[in-house]
N, C-alpha and C positions, 0 to 999 in steps of 0.2 A: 514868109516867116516860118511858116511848118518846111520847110526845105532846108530853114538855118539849124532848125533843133531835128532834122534827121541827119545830118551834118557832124554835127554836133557827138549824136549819141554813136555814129559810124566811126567817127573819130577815138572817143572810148576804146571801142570794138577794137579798134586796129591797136591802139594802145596795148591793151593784153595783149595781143597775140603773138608783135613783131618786138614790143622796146627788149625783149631779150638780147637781139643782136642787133638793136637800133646805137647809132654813135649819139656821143654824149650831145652836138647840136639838134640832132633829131628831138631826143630825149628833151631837152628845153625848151624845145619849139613847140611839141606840144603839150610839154607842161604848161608853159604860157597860155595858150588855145583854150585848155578846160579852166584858165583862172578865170580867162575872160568873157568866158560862155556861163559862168556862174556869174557875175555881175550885175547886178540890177541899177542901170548909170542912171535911171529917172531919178532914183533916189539922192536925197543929200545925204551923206553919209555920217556929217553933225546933229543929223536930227533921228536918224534909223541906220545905224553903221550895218549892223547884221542883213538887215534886208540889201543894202545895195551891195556887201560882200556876198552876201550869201543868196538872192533872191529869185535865182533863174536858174538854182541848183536841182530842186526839182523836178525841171524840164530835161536834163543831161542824164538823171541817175535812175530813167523807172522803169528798166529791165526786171529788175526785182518784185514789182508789183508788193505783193504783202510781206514780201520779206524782210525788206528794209525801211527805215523812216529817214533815216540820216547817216551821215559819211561812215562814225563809228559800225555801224548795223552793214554798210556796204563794204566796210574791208571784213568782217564776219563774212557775210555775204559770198565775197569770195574767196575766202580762204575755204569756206564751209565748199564752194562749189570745186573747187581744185583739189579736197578731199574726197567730194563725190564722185568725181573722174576717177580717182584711183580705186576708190573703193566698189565701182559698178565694175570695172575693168582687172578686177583681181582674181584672173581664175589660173594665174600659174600655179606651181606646185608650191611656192612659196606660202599662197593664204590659204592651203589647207592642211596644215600642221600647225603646233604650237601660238604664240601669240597673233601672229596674224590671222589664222581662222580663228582666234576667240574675236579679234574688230570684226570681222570679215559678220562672224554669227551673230554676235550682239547690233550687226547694223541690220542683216535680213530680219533678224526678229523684229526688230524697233519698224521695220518697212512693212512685212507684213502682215503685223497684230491688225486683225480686224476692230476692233471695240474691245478697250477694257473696263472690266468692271470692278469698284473696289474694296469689294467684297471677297472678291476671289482670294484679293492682299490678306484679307482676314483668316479666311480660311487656311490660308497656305500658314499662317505660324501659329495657328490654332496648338498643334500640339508643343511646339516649344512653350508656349505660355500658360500651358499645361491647364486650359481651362475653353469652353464653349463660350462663343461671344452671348450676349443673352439677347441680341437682335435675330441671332440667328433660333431663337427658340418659339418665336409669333405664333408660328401655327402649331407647337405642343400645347397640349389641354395641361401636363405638367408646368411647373414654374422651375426656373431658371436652375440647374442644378448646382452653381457654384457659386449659389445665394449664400451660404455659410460660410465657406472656404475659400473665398474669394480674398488675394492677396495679391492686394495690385504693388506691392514693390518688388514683389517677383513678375510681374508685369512690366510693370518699367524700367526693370533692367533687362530683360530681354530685349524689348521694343528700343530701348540707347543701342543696343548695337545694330540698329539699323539705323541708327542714327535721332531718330525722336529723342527730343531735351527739352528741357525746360518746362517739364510737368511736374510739380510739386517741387521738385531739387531739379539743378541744374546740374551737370558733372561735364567736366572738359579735361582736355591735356592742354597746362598751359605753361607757360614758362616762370620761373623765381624772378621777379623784378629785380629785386637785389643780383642777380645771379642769369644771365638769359642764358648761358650753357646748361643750365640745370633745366628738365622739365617734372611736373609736375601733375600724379590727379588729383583736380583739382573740383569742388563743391561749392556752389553757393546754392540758393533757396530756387524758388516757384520765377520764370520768368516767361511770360506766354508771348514777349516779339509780336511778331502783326501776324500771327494766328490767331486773332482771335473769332470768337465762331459769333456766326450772325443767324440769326433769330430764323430767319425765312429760307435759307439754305438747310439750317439744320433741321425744320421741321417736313423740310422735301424729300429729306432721306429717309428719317422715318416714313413718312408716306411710300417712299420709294417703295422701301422694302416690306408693306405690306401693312403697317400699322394705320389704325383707323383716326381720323380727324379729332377727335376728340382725343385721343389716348395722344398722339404726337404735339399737339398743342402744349395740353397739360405736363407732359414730359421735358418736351420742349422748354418752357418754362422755370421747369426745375432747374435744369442746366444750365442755362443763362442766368439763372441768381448763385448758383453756385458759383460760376467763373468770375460773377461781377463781386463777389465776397473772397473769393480767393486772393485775386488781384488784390484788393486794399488791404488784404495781410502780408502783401507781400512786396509791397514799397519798399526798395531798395536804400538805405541809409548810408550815404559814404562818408568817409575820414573826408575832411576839408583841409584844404592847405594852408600847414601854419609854420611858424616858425620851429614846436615842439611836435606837430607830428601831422604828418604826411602820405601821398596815397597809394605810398607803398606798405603803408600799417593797414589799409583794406584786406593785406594776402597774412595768413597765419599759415607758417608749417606746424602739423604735429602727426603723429602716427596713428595710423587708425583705430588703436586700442585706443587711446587717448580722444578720437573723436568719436566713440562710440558710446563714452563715460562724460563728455561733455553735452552730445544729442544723442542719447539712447533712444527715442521715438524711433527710430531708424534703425534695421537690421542692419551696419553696416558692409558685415565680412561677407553675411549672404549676397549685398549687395553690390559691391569689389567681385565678387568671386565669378559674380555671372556676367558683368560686364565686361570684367578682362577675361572670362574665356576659362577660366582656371577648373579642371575639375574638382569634381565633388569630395574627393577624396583627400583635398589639400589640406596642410596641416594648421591649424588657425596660428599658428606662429609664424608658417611663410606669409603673411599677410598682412600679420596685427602689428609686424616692424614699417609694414609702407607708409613712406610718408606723402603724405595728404595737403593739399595748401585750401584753406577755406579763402572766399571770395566774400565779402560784405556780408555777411548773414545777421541778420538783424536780431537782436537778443529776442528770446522767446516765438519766433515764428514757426519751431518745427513741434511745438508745443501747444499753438496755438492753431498751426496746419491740421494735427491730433484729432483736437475737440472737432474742429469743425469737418471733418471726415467723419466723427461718431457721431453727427449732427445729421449725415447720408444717407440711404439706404446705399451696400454694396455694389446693387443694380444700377444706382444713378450714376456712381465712380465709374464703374465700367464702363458705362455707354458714354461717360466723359473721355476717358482715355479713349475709347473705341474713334471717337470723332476728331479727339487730335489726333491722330495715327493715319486716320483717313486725310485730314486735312493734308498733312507731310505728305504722304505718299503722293496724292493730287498734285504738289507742288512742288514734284522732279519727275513727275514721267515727262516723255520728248513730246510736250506740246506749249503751244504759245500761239499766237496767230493761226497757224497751219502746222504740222506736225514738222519738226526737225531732228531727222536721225542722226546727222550728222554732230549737231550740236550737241545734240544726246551722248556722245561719245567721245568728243572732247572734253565734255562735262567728267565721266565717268573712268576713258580709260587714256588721261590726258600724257601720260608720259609714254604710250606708244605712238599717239597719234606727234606729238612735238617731234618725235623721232622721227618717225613716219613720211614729217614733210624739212624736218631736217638735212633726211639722206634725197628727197626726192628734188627737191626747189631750194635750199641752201646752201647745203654742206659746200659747193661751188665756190660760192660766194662769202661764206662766211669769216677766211682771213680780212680779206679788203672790206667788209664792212665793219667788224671788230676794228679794225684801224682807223677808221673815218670817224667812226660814232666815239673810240675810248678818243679821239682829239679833240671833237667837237665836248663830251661829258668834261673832260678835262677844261678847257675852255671856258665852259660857264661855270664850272667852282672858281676859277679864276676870277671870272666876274662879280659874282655871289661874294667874294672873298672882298673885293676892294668896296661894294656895298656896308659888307660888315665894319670892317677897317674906317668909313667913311664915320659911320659909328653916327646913325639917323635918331639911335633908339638911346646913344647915351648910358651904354655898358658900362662896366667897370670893366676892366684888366680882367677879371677871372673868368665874367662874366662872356667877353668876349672871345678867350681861348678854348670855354668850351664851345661854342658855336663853332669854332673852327677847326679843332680836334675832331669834332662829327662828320665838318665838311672833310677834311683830308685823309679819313679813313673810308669815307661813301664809296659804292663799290657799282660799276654797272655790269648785270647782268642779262648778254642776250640768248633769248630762248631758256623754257625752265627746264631745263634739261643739266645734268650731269657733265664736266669736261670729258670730254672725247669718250660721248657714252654710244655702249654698243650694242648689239642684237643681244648679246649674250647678256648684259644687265638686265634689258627690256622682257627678255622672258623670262629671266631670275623673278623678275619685282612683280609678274602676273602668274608666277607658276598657282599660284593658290586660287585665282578667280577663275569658277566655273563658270561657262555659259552656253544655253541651251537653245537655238535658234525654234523651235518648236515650244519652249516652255519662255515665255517673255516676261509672267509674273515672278516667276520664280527667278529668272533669271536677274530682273529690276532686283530684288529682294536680295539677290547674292553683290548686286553691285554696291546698292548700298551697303551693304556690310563690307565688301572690302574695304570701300573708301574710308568706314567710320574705324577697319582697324589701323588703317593708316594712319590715324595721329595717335594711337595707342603706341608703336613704335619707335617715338620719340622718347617713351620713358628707358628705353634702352639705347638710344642714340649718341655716338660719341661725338664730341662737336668735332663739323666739315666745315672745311673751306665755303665759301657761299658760289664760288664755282663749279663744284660737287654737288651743292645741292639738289634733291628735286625740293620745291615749294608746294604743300600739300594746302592749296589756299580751297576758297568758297568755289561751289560748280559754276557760277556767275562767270566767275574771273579766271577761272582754267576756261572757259568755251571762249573767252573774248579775246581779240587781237589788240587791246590797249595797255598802254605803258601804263604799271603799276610803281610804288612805294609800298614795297616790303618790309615789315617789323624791323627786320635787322637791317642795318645800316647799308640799303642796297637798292637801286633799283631797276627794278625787272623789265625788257623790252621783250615782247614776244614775236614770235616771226613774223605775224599778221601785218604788221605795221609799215613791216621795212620793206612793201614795193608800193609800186606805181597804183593808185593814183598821190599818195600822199611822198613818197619815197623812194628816191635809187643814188645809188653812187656816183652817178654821170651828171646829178643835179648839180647847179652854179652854187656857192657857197650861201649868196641870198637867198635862196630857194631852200636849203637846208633850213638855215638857221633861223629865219622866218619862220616853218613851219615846223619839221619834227625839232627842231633847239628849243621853243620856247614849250612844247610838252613836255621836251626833258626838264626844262626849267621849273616847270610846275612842279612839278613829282621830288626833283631837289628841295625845294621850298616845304613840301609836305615833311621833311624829316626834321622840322620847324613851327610844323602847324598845330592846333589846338589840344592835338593829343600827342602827337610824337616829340613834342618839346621838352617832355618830362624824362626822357630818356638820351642817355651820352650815343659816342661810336661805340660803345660794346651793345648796346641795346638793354641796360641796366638804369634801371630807375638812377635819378641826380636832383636834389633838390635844389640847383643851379638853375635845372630847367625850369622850374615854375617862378623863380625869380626873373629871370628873363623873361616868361610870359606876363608878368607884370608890366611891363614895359611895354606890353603889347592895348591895354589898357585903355587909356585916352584916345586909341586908335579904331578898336574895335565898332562906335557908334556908328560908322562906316557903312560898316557890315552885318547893320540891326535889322536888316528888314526882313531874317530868315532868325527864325528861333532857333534853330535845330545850329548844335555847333559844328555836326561835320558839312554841312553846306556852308557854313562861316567858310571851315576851315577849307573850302575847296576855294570859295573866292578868294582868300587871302591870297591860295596859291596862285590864281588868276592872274591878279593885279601884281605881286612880286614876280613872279614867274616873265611875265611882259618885262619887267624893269630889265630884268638880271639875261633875258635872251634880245633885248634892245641895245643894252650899253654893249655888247661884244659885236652884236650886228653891226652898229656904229663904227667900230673899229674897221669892219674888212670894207665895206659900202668904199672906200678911198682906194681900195687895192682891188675894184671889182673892174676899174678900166672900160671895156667898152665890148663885155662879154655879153652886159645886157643894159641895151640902149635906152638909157634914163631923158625924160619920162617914156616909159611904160607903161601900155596902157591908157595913158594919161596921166600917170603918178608918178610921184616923185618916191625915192629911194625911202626913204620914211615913208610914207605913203604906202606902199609895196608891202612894207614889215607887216602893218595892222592888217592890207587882206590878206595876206598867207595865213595869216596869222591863224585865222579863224575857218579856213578850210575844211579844218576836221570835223567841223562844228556844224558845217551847213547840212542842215535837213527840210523835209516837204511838210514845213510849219502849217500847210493845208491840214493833212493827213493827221499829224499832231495833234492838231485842235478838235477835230473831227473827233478821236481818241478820249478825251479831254484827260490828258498827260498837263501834269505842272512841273513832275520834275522828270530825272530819266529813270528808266525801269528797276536797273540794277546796281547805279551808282547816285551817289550822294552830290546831286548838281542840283543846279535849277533848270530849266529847260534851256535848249540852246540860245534862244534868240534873247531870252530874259538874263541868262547869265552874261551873253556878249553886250548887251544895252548897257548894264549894268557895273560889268567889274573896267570893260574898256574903257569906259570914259571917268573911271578912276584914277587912270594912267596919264599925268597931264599932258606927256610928249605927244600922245592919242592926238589931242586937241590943238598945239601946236601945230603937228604934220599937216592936218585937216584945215588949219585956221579956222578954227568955229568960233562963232561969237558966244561970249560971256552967255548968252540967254537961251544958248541951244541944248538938245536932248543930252549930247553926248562931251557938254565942257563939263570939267571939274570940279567936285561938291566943292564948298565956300571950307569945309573943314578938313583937316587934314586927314587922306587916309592910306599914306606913306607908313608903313612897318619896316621896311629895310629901305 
């Protein structure tokens, strides 16, 4: 047995190295091999589908040791390690000039920081925030000097362009619902996200830094009743969906004069002025004309935020902001399991790196997969389309055309890269980020600001093609190699995806459409789901879509077992997603001939569909548990093995292929939970 799993994992091994110039039956043959080296056959597959898809995955894939947990983290993995090769091996003349020695700097810094501390973070914008943190004053016999003069909204807008939000006001660039070519600065209230501070962390830092048991306790204290009072002022109230108004009346335009005379608690211009960079010397009329879009603010909370800040001492605000500030910062330097510089730097300087491995591992490649993938995309809107047309949900005529007006404007986008983008763009769009391989605080501290003035220049953005675009999304999803759903009517494959072990050109049409078809399937489906239903193909609010999601209704009980709507919404795509990359599957399985010898494996043609299916999926559910993970890190699932239990045997054809009995894990709830 230990001979079959070193076999096994040699086979991998040869996989990278050779299927470059391996022919398309190589290529198949052992695609087949790693399907069937993940199988766990003890299993019935009616009763535990995922384990016997997936259950001997973790014996094949643990080169990675803590790097990875599951397939998604292994194409990371090695996308991440096929960056490292280039990036250890960069010492032509090329990485030391211009943008390539800023990757080249910013990755030695992120490799060689010994210990950071984050405090240092403090230090270093000390003087932009034009005040002494007042941790840092413990060992003066004086008290804290900017006990008077302490204005923490000139605090918080300096700390927003490093990206910190959502302390007291929220501020973003976002787009006019009515209008998604327009963007917008955009304001809503206090929204503290899963920052929030925990009791026993925050009383270790004071300790840290020199404050006595007593005194951190007691402060401690403060702060957490402060946050826990902030928070219930600051409950978010939305417009509800009615027939007379809608959750496009959550966004107001008005011009900053105009919202300064509406929440005057707020220096606004001073507060615009330093965000966007503007100097001091600006005229308040270039300003007081910007227009402004408020987000749900809830009548009297920035009046009510007031009082209860004059209800503070200065000192306890500050050492509030001081801890969110820390918190953020803690939560993007390159650490995770083990440090990752690499990831760090897709995170941060993601449209060199897409280039990067654009020119080095695609650009090759990239007519003939563009042709394969825009047939396959094409294909399943097709599918998608006769589902619609089937008309499960009982549309009306309008109701139906806008569904399909969405679908036949959808756009696929591979790699978030720019058409036919060049060295010359790539240094254009970084000329302004400094980076100091010996200074790594500061250098962290310039990346974040670059990144956060990048959605700032949207408000001067002329609408692009979605070809043209770069997508300036979350660090999560710029470092990852999985097919996204994009706001706008599009969605995004990134390089990561598109080789072996999940992916290559020379795969059998089953073997596609099986595995990367029904992720595209999913991700179509999402332009459909719980939140993008509300918006057409232009990506502009439609009150068509919430009538349509009424329809969704009766179905939903289904999908009760998760409170949270975007895990809803990720099963829905699940189980739709299956349908919509089955019914086409179906179609070529008669035209597959005798390319690949049915049963397979043991399995029949259907049969085949659901293990590929879930491929992606398989991780070392040991490891997981050990973790105690319930859902995944950075994305809105439920873990792998609970999501496949769960949305597959939703899918009644699941249970057919299988013949499961009526009584088993994986047949059919008794109720319907068919959406398309």
């Amino acid at each position: 047995m230990v001979c079959h799993w070193i076999l096994i994992v040699f086979l991998i091994k040869l996989l990278e190295v050779d299927f470059a110039t391996g022919s398309a039956i190589n290529v198949n043959k052992f695609y087949e091999k790693l399907i069937k080296a993940n199988l766990n056959e003890s299993v019935d597959p009616c009763e535990n589908f995922y384990e016997y898809a997936c259950g001997n995955w973790y014996r094949n894939y643990d080169g990675g040791k803590a790097e990875y947990i599951d397939m998604p983290g292994y194409m990371d993995y090695k996308v991440n390690q096929q960056f490292k090769e280039l990036m250890a091996g960069g010492n032509d003349m090329k990485w030391k000039t211009g943008v390539y020695q800023k990757a080249k700097q910013l990755y030695e810094g992120c490799e060689n920081v010994e210990q950071l501390v984050l405090n240092q973070f403090l230090a270093a914008v000390e003087s932009e925030v034009e005040m002494e943190w007042p941790i840092f004053t413990l060992d003066n016999e004086e008290k804290w000097l900017n006990a008077s003069n302490f204005d923490w909204q000139r605090v918080l807008a300096v700390l927003r362009r490093y990206g910190l939000n959502g302390i007291f006001l929220t501020q973003n660039v976002n787009v006019n619902p009515r209008n998604s070519s327009q963007y917008f600065l955009e304001i809503s209230q206090h929204y503290e996200g899963s920052s929030v501070l925990e009791p026993d962390d925050v009383e270790n830092i004071f300790i840290n830094f020199g404050m006595d048991h007593n005194a951190s306790h007691s402060l401690t204290k403060e702060i957490i009743e402060f946050e826990t009072t902030l928070s219930n002022l600051s409950k978010i109230v939305f417009v509800n969906e009615t027939e007379s108004r809608n959750y496009a009346d959550n966004f107001q335009q008005m011009h900053l004069e105009e919202l300064q005379e509406s929440i005057p608690e707020i220096d606004w211009m001073k507060y615009s002025q330093i965000v966007l960079n503007t100097t001091t010397t600006t005229k308040p009329e270039d300003l007081s004309n910007l227009t402004i879009q408020t987000f749900a603010i809830t009548p009297k909370f920035f009046s009510n935020l007031k009082e209860l800040l004059e209800g503070y001492s200065n000192e306890t605000i500050a050492y509030y902001i001081m801890l969110k500030f820390m918190y953020y910062i803690n939560d993007n330097l390159p650490y995770g399991r083990q440090r990752n510089c690499v990831k760090y730097i897709r995170s941060y300087m993601p449209v060199f790196m897409n280039y990067l491995y654009e020119e080095q591992f695609f650009k090759s490649k990239r007519l003939e997969v563009e042709k394969i993938l825009g047939r396959m995309f094409d294909n399943l809107k097709k599918s998608f389309e006769s589902l619609v047309k089937d008309n499960h949900l009982k549309l009306n005529t309008q109701e139906q055309n806008f569904i399909l007006k969405e679908l036949h404007h959808m756009q696929l986008k591979i790699g978030n890269l720019p058409r036919n983008c060049s060295e010359e763009f790539v240094e254009k769009f970084y000329e302004k980020l400094n980076v100091n391989s010996s200074d790594f605080v500061q250098t962290h501290l310039n990346v974040l600001r670059f990144m956060n003035e990048l959605h700032y220049r949207n408000l001067e953005a002329k609408p692009t093609a979605i070809a043209d675009k770069v997508y300036h999304l979350d660090t999560a999803s710029l470092s990852s190699s999985s097919p996204v759903k994009i706001f706008e009517n599009a969605i995004l494959v990134p390089h990561g995806y598109l080789q072996l072990p999940l992916y290559d050109t020379r795969l059998h049409q089953l073997h596609q459409y099986s595995l990367l078809g029904f992720i595209m399937a999913h991700e179509i489906i999402h332009a459909y789901d719980l939140f993008h239903i509300i918006y057409d193909h232009e990506s502009n609010y439609d009150y068509l879509g919430s009538k349509v999601a009424h329809h969704f209704t009766p179905h939903l009980k289904c999908y009760s077992h998760s409170a949270r709507s975007d895990i809803a919404s990720e099963n829905i795509a699940d189980v739709s997603g299956l349908r919509v990359a089955f019914n086409y599957y179906q179609t070529i399985m008669a035209d597959s001939k005798d390319e690949i010898a049915f049963p397979f494996l043991r399995l029949t043609k259907e049969q085949y569909f659901f293990v590929n299916s879930v491929q992606f999926l398989c991780a070392d559910i040991y490891k997981i548990a050990a973790l105690g993970l319930n859902t995944t890190s950075d994305l809105a699932h439920d873990m792998h093995d609970k999501r496949v239990q769960q949305n597959w045997s939703k899918y009644g054809e699941f249970s057919l292929a299988f013949n499961c009995s009526p009584k088993s894990k994986m047949s059919p709830p008794e109720e319907s939970c068919r959406i398309w």
